[in-house]
N, C-alpha and C positions, 0 to 999 in steps of 0.2 A: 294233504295233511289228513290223518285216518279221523276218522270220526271213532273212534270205540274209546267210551270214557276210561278203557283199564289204562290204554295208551298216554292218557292225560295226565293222570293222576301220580304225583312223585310223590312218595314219601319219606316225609325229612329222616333220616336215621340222627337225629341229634342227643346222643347220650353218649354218658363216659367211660363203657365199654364196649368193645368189638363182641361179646361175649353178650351182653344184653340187647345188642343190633343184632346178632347173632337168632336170639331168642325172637325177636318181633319178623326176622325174616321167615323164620320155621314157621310160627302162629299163622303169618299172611297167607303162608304157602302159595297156591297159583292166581289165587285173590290181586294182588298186586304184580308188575312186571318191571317197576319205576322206581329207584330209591334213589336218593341227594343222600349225599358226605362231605358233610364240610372240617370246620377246624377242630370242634369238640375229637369227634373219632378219627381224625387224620392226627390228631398227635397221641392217638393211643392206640397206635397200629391198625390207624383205617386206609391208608395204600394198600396194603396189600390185603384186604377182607375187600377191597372194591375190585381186587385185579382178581379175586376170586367170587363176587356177584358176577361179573362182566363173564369171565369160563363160565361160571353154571348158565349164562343166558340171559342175567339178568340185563337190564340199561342203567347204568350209571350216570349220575349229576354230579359231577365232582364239583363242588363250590365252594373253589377256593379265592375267588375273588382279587387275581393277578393284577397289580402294576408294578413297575419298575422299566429301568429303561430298555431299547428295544428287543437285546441280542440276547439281555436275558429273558425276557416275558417269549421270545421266540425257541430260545432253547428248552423253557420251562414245555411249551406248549407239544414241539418235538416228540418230548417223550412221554407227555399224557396221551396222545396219538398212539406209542405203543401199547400203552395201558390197555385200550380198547374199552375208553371213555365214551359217552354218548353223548355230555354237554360237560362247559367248562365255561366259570363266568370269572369278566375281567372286567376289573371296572372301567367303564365306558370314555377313557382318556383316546383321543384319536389318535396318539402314535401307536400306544401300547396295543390298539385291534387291530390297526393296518397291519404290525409285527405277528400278532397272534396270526391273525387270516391268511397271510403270507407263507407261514411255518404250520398251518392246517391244511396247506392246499393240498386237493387231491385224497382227502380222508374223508371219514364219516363223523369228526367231531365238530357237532354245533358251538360252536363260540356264540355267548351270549354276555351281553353288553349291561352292566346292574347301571342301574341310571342313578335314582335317589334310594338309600333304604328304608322299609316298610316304617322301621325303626324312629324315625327322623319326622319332625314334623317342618311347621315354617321357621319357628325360632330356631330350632334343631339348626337349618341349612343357614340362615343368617348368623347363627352362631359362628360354625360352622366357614364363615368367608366369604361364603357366595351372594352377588347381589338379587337372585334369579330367588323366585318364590318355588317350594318344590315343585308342584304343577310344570310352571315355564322351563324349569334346568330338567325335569325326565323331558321333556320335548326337544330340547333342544340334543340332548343325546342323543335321541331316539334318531334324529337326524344325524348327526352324525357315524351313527352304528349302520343304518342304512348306506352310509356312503363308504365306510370302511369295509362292505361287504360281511360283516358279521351276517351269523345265523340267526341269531334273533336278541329281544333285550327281557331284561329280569324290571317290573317295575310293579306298584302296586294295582289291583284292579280297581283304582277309583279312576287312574289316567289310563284305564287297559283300553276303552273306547278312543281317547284324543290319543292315543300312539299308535292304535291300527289306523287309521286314516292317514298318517305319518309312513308305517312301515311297508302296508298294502299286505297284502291276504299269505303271501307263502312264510317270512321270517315268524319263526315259533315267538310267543310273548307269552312266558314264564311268570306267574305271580302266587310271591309267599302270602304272608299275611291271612290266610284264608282261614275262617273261624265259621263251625256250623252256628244256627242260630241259637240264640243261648246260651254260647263256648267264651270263655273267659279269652280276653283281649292278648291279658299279660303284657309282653314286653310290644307288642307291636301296637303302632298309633293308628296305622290308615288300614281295615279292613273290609272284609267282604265275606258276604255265605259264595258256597262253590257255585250254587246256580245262577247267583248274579254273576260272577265273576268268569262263569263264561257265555253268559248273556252279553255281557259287556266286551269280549270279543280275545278272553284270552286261550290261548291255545294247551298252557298246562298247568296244572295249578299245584303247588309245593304247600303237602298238607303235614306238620310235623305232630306237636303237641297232641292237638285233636284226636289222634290217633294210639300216637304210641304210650302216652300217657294215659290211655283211655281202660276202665275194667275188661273192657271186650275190644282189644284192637280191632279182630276180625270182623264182629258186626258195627264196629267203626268207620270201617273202611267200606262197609258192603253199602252201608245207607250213602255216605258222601258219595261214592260214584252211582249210587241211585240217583241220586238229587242233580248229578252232572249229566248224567246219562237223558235223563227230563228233558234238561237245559239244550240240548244239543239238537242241532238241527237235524230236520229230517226224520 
């Protein structure tokens, strides 16, 4: 797993134009090598502005957050494989990764497992159906992602320590939620600064708001993977 904080660091493209991600990718320029697209810019023509990150070199997070039953979550998976995607997250149900990882064999797509979202607290998940506190239900995926052969799992960095012990040192463990110190929460509950959060043993950390919402993306960007870079072993 490379140790250079540029490698780690995803940034969320989460806005409502391909035109305005457009603009944040020029400003980055070689600063960054990581971007995440999820549903905001995938339904405003972010397929194919990702199948054109991926041509110019970039690595793509496509996060779209697949379940459904198996033949489809495998044919879905099929042709993000064409894309020349570099990770794709499906929520951590055990038929739907076995199906993914099956229909990933032999590529270079990380399948990554979202366990609980950042989003979600305890009432959230008892809301929600589940008898499991979030802590106990990202665990208990986290094992199951592990056994399904996935590449890694998406969870918040408070459980990034009790899910590496879980997953053991090679599966990537992806966490949003990342807020530098003094950064406005917003919508997410369970957070973390970047230097904790790979003190605590995550391997990539998905930085959106912090950044691209920021007056200076690019000296945004340059301090967080400062602060990651610190954090890193070695």
């Amino acid at each position: 797993m490379s140790m250079n904080a540029r490698d780690r660091l995803i940034v969320g493209l989460d806005l409502p134009t391909v035109a305005e991600a457009e603009k944040i990718v020029a400003t980055l320029g070689e600063e960054v090598v990581f971007y995440k697209i999820g549903y905001q810019l995938v339904f405003a023509g972010g397929l194919e502005f990702a199948r054109d990150l991926a041509a110019a070199g970039k690595r793509v997070f496509l996060d779209m957050k697949l379940l459904d039953i198996d033949n489809t979550v495998a044919k879905g998976v099929e042709n993000i494989v064409k894309m020349g995607m570099s990770m794709l997250t499906l929520h951590a149900y055990p038929k739907a990764m076995k199906a993914a990882v099956e229909a990933a064999r032999g590529s270079d797509l990380c399948l990554l497992g979202v366990t609980v979202l950042t989003s979600m607290d305890e009432q959230d998940v008892i809301d929600a159906g589940y008898e499991y506190d979030p802590h106990t239900l990202v665990l208990r995926r986290a094992e199951q992602a592990r056994s399904a052969g996935m590449g890694g799992i998406v969870c918040s960095a408070e459980e990034a320590g009790a899910v590496r012990r879980i997953i053991g040192p090679d599966m990537a463990l992806v966490t949003p939620g990342i807020r530098p110190a003094g950064a406005e929460k917003g919508d997410q509950k369970r957070v973390m600064t970047p230097g904790d959060a790979i003190r605590a043993g995550s391997s990539h950390l998905v930085v959106g708001r912090p950044i691209v919402k920021a007056p200076d993306p690019l000296a945004a960007s340059r301090a967080i993977l400062a602060e990651m870079a610190v954090a890193l072993p070695g």
